[in-house]
C-alpha angles and dihedrals in degrees: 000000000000082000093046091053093050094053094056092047086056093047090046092045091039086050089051089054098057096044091045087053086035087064089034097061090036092052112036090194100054075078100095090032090057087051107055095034100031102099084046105046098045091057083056114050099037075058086054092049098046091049103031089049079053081196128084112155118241116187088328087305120122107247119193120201123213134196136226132179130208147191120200111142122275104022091216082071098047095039095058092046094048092048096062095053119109111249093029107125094183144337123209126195124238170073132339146135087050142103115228106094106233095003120196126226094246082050098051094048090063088063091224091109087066078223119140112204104250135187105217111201131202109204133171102240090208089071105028123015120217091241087065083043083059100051085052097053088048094051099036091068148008109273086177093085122075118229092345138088109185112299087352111095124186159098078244087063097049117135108246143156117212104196124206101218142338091290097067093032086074096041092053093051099045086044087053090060094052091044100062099067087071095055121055083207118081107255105252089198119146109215102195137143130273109247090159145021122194115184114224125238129290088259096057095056117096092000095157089057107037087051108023087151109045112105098263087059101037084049113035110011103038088057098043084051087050092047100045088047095236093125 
């Protein structure tokens, strides 16, 4: 099954990638734009696929993909926790909760966009629910401190939960309840729906992985990864 998975993730990204150098040879000036969204866009919208075509086989069986969208401070931090859950088919950096339409990263760290930078995570429900998606984002980060998470200070680094309709909207309410028993603080975390989704630059994907060794990972994601027992 796990064979069968990874062929149809290689047809849908190979299929990203012709229609991606297909633009790119109609329309001479969607160039520079490939380059510098390519990486991006193309996380994104093999998510989309996978979710909006609601069906990848699986060993003849129907599977159906579901989104969730978080808020917990840098998304290079969420992203690389999210990614190493069971059940999680893809997470892709970056904006919601703002104004601005395609925002940019420089843009975003003003706070004049009104963005918060988001993970937003495509998993199969069958394998992981969104309300043990939600222990994970409760325990994954501090939602006691409005707009800041650690050194990082920010609207950009608010604890929020975009849900994606009614149906998560109750589970990460009730989650928050629950949740507070476990902080003295009062939890500071907008739930509010998710009118929007940017995905971030090419630079911001991965990041973990790419640089796992640059001083933000080695001192503040390597040992959330430790504590939360993901590596």
């Amino acid at each position: 099954m796990a064979k069968h998975r990874f062929a149809i993730r290689v047809v849908l990204r190979t299929t990203l990638l012709q229609i991606l150098s297909s633009l790119s040879a109609t329309f001479p000036s969607f160039t520079v734009l490939n380059k510098k969204l390519k990486e991006p866009a193309m996380k994104f919208i093999y998510s989309l696929l996978i979710c909006f075509s609601a069906f990848a086989q699986e060993g003849g069986k129907a599977v159906h993909m579901e989104r969730a969208t978080f808020g917990a401070g840098c998304f290079w931090c969420v992203e690389a926790v999210f990614e190493r859950l069971e059940g999680v088919e893809s997470v892709v950096a970056g904006y919601a909760g703002g104004t601005r339409p395609n925002p940019t990263y420089e843009q975003v760290c003003t706070g004049a966009t009104g963005h918060a930078e988001v993970a937003q995570i495509t998993y199969d429900p069958a394998k992981i629910s969104y309300e043990k998606l939600l222990e994970v984002f409760w325990e994954a980060h501090d939602p006691t401190t409005l707009n800041r998470q650690g050194a990082d200070v920010g609207t950009q680094y608010r604890s929020a939960i975009f849900y994606h309709d009614e149906k998560q909207k109750t589970a990460a309410e009730k989650s928050m309840g629950a949740a507070q028993k476990n902080f003295d603080s009062p939890i500071v975390t907008q739930i509010e729906p998710l009118k929007q989704f940017y995905p971030a630059e090419n630079y911001h994907q991965d990041y973990y992985k790419n640089h796992a060794n640059a001083p933000y990972c080695v001192f503040v994601i390597k040992p959330k990864l430790k504590k939360l027992k993901l590596e």
